[in-house]
C-alpha positions as CSV (number, residue, x, y, z in Angstrom):
1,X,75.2,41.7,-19.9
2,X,76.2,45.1,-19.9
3,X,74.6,48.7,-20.6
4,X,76.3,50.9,-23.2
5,X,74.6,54.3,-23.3
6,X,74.8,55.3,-27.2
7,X,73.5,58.6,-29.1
8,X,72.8,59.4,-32.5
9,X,74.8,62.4,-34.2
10,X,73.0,64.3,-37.1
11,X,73.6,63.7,-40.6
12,X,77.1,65.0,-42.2
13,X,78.8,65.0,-45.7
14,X,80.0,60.9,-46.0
15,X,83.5,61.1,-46.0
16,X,83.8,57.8,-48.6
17,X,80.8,58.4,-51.1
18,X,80.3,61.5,-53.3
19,X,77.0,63.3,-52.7
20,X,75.7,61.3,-49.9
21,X,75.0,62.1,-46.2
22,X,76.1,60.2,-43.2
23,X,75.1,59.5,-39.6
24,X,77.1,57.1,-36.6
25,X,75.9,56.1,-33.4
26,X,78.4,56.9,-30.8
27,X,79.1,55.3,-27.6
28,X,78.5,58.3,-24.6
29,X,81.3,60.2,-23.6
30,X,80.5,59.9,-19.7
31,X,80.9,56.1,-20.3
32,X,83.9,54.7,-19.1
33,X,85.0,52.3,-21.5
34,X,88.0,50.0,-21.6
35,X,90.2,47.5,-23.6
36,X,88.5,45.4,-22.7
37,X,85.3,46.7,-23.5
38,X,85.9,48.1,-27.1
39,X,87.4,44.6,-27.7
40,X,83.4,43.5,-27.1
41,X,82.0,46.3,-29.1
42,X,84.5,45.9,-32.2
43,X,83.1,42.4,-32.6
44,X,79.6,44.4,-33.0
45,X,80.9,46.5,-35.5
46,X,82.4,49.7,-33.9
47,X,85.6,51.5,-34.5
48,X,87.5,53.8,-32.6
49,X,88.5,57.1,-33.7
50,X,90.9,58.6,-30.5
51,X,88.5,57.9,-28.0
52,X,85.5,58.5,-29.7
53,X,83.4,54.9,-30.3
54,X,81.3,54.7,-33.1
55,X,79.7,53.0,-35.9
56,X,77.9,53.6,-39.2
57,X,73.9,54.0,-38.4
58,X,72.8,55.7,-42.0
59,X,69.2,55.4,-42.6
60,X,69.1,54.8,-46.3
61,X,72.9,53.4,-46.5
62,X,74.4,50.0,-45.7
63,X,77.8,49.8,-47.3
64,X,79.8,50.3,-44.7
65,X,80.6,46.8,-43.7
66,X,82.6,45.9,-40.6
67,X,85.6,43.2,-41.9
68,X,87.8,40.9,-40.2
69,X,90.5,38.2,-41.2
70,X,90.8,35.1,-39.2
71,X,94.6,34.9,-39.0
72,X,95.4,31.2,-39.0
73,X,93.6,31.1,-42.3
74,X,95.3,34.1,-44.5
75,X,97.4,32.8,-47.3
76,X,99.0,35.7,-49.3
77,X,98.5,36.1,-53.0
78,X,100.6,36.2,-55.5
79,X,101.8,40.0,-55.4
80,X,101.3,40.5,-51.3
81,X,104.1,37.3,-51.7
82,X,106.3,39.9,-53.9
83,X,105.9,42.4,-51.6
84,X,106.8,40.0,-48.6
85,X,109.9,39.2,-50.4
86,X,110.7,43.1,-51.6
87,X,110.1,44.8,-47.7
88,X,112.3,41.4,-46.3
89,X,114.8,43.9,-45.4
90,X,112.3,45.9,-43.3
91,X,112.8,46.7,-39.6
92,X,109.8,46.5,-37.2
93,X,110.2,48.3,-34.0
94,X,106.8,48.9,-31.3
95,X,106.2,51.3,-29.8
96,X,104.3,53.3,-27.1
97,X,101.3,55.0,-28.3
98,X,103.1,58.7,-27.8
99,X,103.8,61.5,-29.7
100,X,106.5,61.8,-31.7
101,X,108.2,64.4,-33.8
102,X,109.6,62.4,-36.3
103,X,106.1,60.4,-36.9
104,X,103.9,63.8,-36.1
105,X,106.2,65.3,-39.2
106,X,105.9,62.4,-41.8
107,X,102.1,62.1,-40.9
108,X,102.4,65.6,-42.0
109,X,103.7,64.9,-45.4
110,X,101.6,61.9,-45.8
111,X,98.7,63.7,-45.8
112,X,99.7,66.4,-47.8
113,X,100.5,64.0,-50.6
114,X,97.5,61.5,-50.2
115,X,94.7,63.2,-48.2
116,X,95.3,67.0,-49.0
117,X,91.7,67.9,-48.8
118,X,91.0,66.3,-45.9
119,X,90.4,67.4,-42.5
120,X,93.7,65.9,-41.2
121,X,95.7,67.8,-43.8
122,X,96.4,70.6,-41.5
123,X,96.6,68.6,-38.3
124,X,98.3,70.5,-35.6
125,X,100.3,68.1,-32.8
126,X,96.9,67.7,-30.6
127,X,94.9,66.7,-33.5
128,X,97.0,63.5,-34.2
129,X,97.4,62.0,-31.4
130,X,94.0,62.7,-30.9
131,X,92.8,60.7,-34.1
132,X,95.5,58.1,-33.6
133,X,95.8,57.4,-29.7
134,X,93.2,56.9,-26.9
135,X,93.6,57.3,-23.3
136,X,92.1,54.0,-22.5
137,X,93.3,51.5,-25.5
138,X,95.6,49.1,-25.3
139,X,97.4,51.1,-28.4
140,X,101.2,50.6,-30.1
141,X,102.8,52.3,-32.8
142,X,104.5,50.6,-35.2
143,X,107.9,51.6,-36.8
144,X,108.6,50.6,-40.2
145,X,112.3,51.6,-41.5
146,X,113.8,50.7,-44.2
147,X,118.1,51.1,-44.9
148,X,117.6,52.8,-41.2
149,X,115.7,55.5,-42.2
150,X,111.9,55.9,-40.9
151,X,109.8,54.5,-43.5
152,X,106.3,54.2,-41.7
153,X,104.2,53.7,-39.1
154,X,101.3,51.4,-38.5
155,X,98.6,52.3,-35.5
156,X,97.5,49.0,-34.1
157,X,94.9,48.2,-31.0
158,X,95.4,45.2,-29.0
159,X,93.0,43.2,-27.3
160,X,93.1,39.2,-25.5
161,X,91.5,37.6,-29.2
162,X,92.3,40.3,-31.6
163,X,94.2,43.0,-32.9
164,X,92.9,45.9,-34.9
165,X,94.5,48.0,-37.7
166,X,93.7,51.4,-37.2
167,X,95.7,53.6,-39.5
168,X,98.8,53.3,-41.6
169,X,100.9,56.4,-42.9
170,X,104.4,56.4,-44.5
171,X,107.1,58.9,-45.9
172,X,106.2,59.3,-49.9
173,X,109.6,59.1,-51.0
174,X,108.9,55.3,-49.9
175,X,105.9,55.0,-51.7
176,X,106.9,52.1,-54.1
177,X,107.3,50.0,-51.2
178,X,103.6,49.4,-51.1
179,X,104.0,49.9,-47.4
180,X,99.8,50.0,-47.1
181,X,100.1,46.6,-47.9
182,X,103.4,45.5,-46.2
183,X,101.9,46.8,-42.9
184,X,98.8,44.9,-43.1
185,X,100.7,42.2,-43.5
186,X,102.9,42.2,-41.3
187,X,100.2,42.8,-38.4
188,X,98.7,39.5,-39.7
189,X,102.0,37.7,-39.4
190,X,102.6,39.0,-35.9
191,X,99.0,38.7,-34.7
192,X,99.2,34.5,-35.2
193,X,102.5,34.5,-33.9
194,X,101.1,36.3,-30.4
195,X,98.6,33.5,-31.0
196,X,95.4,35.9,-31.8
197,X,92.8,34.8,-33.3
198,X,91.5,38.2,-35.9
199,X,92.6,41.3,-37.0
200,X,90.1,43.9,-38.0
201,X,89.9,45.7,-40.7
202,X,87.3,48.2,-40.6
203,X,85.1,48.9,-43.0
204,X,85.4,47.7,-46.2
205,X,83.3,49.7,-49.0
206,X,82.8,48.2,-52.0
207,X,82.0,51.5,-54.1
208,X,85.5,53.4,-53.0
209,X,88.1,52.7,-53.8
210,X,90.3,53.5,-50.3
211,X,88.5,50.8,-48.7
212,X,87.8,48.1,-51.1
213,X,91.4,47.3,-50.9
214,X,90.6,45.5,-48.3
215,X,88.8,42.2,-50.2
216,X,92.6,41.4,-51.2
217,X,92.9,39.9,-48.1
218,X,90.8,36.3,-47.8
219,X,89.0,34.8,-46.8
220,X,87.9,38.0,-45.0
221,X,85.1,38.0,-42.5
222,X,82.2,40.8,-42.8
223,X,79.5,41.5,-40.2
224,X,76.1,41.1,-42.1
225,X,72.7,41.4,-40.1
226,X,75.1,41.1,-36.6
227,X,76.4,37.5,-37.7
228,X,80.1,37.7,-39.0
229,X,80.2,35.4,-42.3
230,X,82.4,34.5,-45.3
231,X,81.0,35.2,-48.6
232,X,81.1,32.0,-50.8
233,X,83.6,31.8,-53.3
């Protein structure tokens, strides 16, 4: 058993529900965590955002709700079938976790399109690869193309049990695609075949809409009173 020192940050706008206030518990920055480490504290609930660990402690909230999918078991629906069957043509290449100008410049657009009030809108190089890399996970990017063009790329972590989606972003033009989905899927797919056992999610949020997405993919795992579960039905 281990000793993670953690501190409270102060309350800040929520960034998924209108009008409400946030706070995380973060693990401390002098701690030197690892893989291998975050791969025990994810099963706990916390996410990583560059190298900053953390996870939802709101006093008067609770709908933030860690989710995971137990690989083996996922059977795709009927429309993630039809978007298997339209993306069949798609090329997968990993990568490195490194910067790139060609992913730093379509992660550009993508956020103007879908996020352009957002902090990350204006993103400059630094800021990226700060929110999207860590200089102790076991991190790949993901290269989506389509017809040989770059289409997307998918942030993934990767641990001995596990692998964790961490962000997805694509060009807009491609936006028909339903890459979101395609690259969720796809990190299922290859996540059994490197014979892990979850990929995680997140949070899934019930009340926005960004986040609830993520209840299309069953039977999905959530993290209720520290004891992962699947809701009945």
């Amino acid at each position: 058993m281990i000793s993670i020192p953690l501190y409270l940050s102060r309350e800040y706008p929520c960034s998924y529900l209108e009008n409400c206030s946030a706070q995380s518990v973060f693990v401390h920055p002098s701690y030197p965590i690892t893989t291998a480490i975050y791969g025990q504290l994810i099963k706990q609930g916390f996410r990583r955002s560059g190298d900053e660990v953390y996870a939802p402690q709101c006093p008067d909230c609770k709908a933030c709700i860690p989710v995971r999918l137990a690989v083996n078991n996922f059977k795709p629906n009927k429309s993630q079938k039809r978007c298997l069957k339209k993306n069949s043509h798609i090329r997968a290449v990993v990568k490195p976790a490194a910067f790139e100008p060609a992913h730093y410049a379509m992660y550009q657009r993508y956020q103007a399109i879908r996020h352009g009030d957002g902090s990350m809108a204006d993103a400059s190089p630094e800021d990226y690869l700060g929110f999207l890399g860590s200089s102790w996970c076991d991190t790949r990017f993901v290269e989506f193309s389509i017809d040989n063009e770059l289409a997307g790329v998918a942030v993934i972590d990767q641990f001995e049990q596990a692998w964790s989606a961490v962000y997805t972003f694509f060009e807009p033009k491609f936006s028909s695609y339903s890459l979101g989905v395609y690259a969720v899927l796809w990190q299922i797919e290859q996540a059994r075949l490197h014979q892990k056992e979850f990929l995680y999610l997140g949070f899934w949020i019930e009340a926005c809409k960004k986040m609830a997405y993520k209840s299309d993919y069953q039977p999905l795992q959530l993290l209720i009173n520290q004891e992962w579960v699947e809701p009945p039905g």
